[in-house]
BAPASE-692085 format. One line per 4 residues: number of its first residue (from 1); their letters; for each residue y, x negated, z negated of C-alpha. Coordinates in steps of 0.001 Angstrom, whole numbers, plus 500000, padded with zeros to 6 digits. Layout:
% residues N
NUM = a = Y:X:Z; ...
This chain:
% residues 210
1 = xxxx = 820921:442340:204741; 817705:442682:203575; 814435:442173:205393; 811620:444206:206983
5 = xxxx = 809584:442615:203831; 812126:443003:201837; 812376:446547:202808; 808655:447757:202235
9 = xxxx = 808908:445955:199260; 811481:447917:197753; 809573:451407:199678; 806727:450470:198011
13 = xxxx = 808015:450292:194152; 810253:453417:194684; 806435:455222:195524; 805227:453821:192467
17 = xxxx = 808246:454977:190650; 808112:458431:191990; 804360:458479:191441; 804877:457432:187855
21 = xxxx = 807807:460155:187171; 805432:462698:188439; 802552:461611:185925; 804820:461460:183179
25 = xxxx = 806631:464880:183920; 803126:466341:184152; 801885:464807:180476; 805109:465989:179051
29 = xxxx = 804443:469411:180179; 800783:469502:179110; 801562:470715:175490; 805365:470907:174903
33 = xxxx = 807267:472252:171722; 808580:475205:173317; 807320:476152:177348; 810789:477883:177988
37 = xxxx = 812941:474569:176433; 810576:472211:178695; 811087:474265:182218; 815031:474298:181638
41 = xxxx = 814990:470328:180645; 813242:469269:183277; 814344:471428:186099; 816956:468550:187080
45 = xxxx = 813749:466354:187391; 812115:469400:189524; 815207:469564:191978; 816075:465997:192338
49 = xxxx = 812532:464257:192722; 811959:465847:196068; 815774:464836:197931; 815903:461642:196548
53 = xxxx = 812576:461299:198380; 813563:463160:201361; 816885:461388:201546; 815531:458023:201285
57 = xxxx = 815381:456891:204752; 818460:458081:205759; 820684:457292:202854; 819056:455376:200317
61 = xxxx = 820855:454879:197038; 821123:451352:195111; 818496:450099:192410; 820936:450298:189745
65 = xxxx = 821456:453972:190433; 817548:454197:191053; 816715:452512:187560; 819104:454762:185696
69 = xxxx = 817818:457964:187053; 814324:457041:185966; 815792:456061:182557; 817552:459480:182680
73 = xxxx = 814131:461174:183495; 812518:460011:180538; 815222:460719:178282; 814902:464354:179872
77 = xxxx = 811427:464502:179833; 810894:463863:175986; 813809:466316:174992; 811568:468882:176764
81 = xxxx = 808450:468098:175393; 809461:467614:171874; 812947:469685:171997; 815676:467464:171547
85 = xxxx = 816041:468537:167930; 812538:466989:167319; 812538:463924:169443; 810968:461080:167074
89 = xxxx = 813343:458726:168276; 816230:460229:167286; 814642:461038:163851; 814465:456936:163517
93 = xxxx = 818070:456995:165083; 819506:459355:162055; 817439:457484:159641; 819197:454046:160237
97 = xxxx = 822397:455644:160650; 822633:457878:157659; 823011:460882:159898; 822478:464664:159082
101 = xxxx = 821258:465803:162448; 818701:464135:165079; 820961:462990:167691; 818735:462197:170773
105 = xxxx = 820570:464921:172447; 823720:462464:172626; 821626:460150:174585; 821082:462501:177105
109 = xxxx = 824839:463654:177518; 825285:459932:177536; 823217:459627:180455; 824664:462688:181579
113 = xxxx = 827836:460627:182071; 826479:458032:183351; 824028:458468:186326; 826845:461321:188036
117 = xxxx = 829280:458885:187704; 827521:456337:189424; 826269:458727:192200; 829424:460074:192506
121 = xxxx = 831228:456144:192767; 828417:455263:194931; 828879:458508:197281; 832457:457666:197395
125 = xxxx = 832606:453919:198163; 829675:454138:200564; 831623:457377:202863; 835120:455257:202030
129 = xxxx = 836346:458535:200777; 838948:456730:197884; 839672:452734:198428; 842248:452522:195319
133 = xxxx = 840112:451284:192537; 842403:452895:189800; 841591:455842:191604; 838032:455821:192165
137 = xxxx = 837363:455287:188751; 839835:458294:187461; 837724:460483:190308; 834291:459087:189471
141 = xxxx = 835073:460208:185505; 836723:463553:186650; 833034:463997:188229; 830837:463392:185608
145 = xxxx = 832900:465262:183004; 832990:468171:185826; 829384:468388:185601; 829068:467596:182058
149 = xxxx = 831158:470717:182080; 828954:472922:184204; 826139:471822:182148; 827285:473351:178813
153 = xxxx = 828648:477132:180949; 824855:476535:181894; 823750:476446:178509; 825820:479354:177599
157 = xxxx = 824724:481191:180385; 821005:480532:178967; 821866:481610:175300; 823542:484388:176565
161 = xxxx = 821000:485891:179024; 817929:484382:176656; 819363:485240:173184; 817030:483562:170338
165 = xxxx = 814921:481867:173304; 817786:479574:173929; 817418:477944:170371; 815356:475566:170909
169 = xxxx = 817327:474294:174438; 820787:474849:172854; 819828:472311:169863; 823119:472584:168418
173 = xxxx = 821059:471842:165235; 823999:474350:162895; 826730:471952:164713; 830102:473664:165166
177 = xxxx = 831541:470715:167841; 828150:470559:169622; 829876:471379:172604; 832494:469337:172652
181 = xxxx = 830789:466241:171177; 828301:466739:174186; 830996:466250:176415; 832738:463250:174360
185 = xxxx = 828928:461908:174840; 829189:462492:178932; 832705:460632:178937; 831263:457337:176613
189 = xxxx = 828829:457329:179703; 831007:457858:182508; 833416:455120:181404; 830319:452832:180851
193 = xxxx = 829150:453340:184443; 833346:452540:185945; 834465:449541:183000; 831339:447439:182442
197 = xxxx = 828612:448253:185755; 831100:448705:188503; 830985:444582:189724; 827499:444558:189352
201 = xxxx = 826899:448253:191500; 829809:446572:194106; 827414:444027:194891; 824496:446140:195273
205 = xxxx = 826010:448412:197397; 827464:445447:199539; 823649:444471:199985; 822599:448013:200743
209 = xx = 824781:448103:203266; 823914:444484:204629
């Protein structure tokens, strides 16, 4: 169980973390690629930032899950300032691989995966809403690709409604199996998150819990 110190502690470099997320969203939105492609990337950022904050007290959620969504924000962040099409990164990324398209957007359905399945395990263990391990983990991956799902009718939705203004936040970059290599991306992370993390998010939600 941790301590009072302990606890501020740990208050005090979530504040910093939040305060830093909010600088960085701001600089990414100072000059972006495209304004449209930046508003629909970030809005995740937009929606969570403020419950995670007013959730903390009453049901605050493990480092490891913490960590990742900041990694996850980033990764978000720069596919709306840039587009993900012109990310930097994954221009480096396509370079060393011999690859015909800029694939930073895979890093953010692999995130996509990843975090939801983690919330979701955490969520689930924490509420004991599935003991069976087998199960949990075939629930926790039915999750993330659910929302991996919901995700792409999202961005469908957007093309459909936005026509040529969706371009840019599609970033199917010509791709026929954009789609479904998006969700392929989600399930890499999802199994991630349940085969290699869960021991190491069992512990830290054993010392959340105290």
């Amino acid at each position: 169980m941790m301590s009072p110190a302990m606890i501020l502690d740990r208050e005090t470099r979530l504040l910093s973390a939040a305060a830093l997320l909010t600088g960085l969203l701001v600089i990414s939105g100072w000059q972006p690629y495209d304004r449209l492609t930046w508003l629909l990337e970030v809005f995740p950022i937009v929606l969570a930032l403020p419950v995670l904050v007013g959730t903390y007290r009453r049901f605050p959620l493990t480092g490891l899950l913490y960590f990742c969504l900041f990694l996850h924000a980033i990764v978000l962040m720069a596919g709306g300032a840039y587009s993900y099409a012109r990310v930097p990164l994954g221009f480096e990324i396509a370079d060393l691989l011999h690859l015909h398209r800029n694939p930073y957007d895979k890093i953010g359905h692999f995130f996509q995966g990843l975090v939801p399945a983690l919330l979701a395990r955490e969520i689930l263990i924490r509420g004991h809403h599935v003991t069976g391990r087998r199960m949990l983990a075939f629930i926790v991956v039915c999750i993330a690709l659910a929302i991996s799902a919901s995700y792409e009718l999202f961005e469908w939705g957007s093309a459909v409604m936005l026509g040529q203004g969706a371009d840019e936040f599609l970033g199917t970059q010509g791709d026929p199996w954009d789609t479904q290599s998006d969700m392929l991306f989600a399930l890499i992370g999802a199994s991630v998150a349940v085969l290699t993390l869960a021991r190491f998010h069992d512990a830290q939600i054993a010392r959340l819990k105290g």
